[in-house]
TIBA-190311 format. One record per residue (C-alpha): residue number from 1; residue in one letter; x, y, z. Coordinates in Angstrom, 3 decimals. Layout:
BEGIN
+-----+---------+----------+----------+----------+
! num ! residuo !        X !        Y !        Z !
+-----+---------+----------+----------+----------+
! NUM !       A !        X !        Y !        Z !
...
+-----+---------+----------+----------+----------+
END
This chain:
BEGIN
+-----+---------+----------+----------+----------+
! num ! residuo !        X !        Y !        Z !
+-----+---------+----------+----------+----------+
!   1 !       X !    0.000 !    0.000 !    0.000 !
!   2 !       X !    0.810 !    3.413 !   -0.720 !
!   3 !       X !    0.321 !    6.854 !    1.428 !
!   4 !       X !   -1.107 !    9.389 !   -0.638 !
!   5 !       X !   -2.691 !   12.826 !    0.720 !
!   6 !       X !   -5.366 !   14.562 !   -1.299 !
!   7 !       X !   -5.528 !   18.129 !   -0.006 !
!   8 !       X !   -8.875 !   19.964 !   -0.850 !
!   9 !       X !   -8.396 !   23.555 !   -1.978 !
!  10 !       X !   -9.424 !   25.010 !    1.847 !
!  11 !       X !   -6.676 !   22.496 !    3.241 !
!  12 !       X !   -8.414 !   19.716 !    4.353 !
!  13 !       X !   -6.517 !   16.558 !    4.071 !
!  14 !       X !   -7.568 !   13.459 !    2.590 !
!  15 !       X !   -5.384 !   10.228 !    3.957 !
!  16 !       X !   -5.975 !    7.255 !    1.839 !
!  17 !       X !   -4.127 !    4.081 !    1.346 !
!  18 !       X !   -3.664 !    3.068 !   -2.230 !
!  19 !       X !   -3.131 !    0.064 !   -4.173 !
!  20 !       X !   -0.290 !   -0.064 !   -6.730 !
!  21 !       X !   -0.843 !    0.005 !  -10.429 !
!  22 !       X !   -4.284 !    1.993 !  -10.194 !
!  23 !       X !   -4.851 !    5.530 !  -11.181 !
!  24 !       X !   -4.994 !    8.388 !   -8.618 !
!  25 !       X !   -8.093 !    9.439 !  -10.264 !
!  26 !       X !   -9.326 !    5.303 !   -9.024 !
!  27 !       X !   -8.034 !    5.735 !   -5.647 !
!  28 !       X !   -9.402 !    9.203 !   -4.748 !
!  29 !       X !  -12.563 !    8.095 !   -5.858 !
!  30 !       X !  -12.779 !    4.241 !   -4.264 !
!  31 !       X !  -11.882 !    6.837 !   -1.044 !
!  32 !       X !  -14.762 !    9.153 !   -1.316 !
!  33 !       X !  -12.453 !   11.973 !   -1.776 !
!  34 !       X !  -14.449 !   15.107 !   -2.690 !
!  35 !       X !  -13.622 !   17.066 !   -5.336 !
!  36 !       X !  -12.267 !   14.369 !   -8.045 !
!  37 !       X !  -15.700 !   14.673 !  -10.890 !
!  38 !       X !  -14.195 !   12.262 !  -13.132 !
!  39 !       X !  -17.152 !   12.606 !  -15.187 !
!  40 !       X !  -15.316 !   10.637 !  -18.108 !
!  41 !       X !  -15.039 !    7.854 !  -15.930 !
!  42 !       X !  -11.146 !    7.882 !  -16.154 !
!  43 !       X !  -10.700 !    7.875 !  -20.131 !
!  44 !       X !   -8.707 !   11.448 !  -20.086 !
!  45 !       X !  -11.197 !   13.217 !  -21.904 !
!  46 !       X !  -13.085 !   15.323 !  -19.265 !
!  47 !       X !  -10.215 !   17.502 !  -17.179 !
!  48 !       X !  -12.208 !   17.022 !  -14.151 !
!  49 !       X !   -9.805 !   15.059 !  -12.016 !
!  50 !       X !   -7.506 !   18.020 !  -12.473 !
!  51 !       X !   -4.940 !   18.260 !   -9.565 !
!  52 !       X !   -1.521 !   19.699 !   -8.910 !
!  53 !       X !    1.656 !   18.077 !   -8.002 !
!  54 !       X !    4.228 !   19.226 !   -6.531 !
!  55 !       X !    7.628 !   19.356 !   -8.743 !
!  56 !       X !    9.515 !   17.352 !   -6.541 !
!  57 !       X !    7.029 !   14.257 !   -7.642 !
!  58 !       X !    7.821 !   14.900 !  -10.579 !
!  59 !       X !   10.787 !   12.633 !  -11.569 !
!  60 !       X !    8.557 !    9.593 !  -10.169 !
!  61 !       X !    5.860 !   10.003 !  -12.364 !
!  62 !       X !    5.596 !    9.547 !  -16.259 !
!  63 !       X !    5.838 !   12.612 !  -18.797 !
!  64 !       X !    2.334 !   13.983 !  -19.433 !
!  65 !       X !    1.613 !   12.585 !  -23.071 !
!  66 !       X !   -0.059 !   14.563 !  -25.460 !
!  67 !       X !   -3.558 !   13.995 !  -24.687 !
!  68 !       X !   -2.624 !   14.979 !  -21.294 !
!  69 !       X !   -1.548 !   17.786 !  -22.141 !
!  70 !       X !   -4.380 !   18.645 !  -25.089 !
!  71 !       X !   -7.165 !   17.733 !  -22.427 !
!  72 !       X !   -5.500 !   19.945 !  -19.253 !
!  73 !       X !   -6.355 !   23.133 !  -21.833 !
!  74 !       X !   -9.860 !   22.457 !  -20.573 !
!  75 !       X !   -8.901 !   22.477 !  -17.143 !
!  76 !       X !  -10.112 !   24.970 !  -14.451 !
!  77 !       X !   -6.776 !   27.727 !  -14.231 !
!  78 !       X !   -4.121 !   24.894 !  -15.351 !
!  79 !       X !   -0.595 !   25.651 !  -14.763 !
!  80 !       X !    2.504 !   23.758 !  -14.700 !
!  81 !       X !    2.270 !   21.591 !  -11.809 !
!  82 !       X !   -1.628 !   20.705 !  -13.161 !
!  83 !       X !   -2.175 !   17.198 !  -13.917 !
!  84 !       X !   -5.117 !   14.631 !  -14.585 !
!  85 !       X !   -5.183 !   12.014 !  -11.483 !
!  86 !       X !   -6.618 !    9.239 !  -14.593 !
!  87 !       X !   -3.011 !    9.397 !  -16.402 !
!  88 !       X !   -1.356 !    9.281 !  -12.942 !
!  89 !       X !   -0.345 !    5.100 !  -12.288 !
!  90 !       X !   -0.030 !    4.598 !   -8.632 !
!  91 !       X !    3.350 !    3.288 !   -7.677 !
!  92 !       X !    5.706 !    2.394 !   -4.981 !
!  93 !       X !    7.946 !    5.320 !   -5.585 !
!  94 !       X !    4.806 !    7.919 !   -4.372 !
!  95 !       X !    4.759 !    6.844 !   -1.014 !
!  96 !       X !    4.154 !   10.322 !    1.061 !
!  97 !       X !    2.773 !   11.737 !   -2.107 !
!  98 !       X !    0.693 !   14.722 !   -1.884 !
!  99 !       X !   -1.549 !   16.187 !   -4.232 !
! 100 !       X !   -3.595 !   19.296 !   -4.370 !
! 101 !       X !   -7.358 !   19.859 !   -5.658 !
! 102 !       X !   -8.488 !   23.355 !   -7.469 !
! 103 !       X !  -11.041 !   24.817 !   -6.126 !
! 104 !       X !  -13.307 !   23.834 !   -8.659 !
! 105 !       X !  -12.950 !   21.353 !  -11.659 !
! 106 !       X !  -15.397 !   23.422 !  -13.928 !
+-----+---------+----------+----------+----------+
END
């Protein structure tokens, strides 16, 4: 299992325990974390499990891909530490892991 922290935009924290090898988008949502629409249903074509990583994750996590990228534009204030929780794999490396939610997804 891996720690991950979903912080909502007013700071409240969101513990969970994830399984390896599922999205973040998964995991928030098997958690009842609020704020994570996912109103795609995970297939990176929404931008509504928008969220923001810190940098320093950044070297454990893949390279956004293109559709990443192309579907953040609809995001809610994107910027360069914005990224879609579907595209985000779970692994061991993102133990401690914290993310941050937007205020709003749309």
């Amino acid at each position: 299992m891996v720690a991950i922290t979903f912080l909502e935009h007013d700071g409240t924290p969101h513990h969970v325990d994830v399984v390896t090898d599922q999205s973040l988008m998964e995991a928030a949502r098997r958690n009842g974390v609020p704020g994570i629409l996912a109103a795609c249903g995970g297939q990176g074509g929404c931008a509504t499990c928008h969220v923001h990583v810190d940098p320093r994750w950044k070297a454990v996590m893949d390279e956004r891909s293109a559709n990443e990228r192309r579907t953040l534009l609809f995001a809610v204030q994107p910027g360069e530490e914005s990224r879609l929780a579907c595209f985000i794999k779970v692994s061991d490396l993102m133990d401690g892991l914290i993310v941050r939610l937007p205020e709003r997804q749309y």
